[in-house]
C-alpha positions, 0 to 999 in steps of 0.5 A, a space after each residue: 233754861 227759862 223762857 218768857 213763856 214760863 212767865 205766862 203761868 205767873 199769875 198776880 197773885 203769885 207775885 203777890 204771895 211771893 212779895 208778902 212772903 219775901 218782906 214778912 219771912 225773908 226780911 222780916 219785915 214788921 206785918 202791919 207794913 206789908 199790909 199797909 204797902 201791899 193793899 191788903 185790909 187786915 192780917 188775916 188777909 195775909 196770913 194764908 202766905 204766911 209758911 207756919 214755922 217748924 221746930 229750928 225755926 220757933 227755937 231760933 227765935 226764943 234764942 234770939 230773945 234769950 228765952 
């Protein structure tokens, strides 16, 4: 069970890593307006929350673009 003292580990970043990640991998949102929304300066400066793709993960996508 998780209590509110759990979240006293939470640090900003991690909400801030968790919110890049969920926009850029789960919803697939396009890069350029994460960075914009979240305050970041470039892409490198979210790239480090970024997870690298395995092998389902690049074959899926070439697949969706009929490559």
């Amino acid at each position: 069970m998780i209590s509110d003292d759990d979240f006293l580990k939470v640090s900003t970043r991690d909400l801030r890593r968790r919110f890049a990640q969920r926009l850029l991998i789960d919803q697939q949102m396009n890069p350029r307006v994460v960075i914009a929304v979240g305050g970041w300066d470039s892409f490198a400066a979210i790239e480090p929350y970024l997870n690298a793709p395995g092998e389902d993960i690049i074959d899926d996508a070439f697949r969706e673009v009929e490559l």
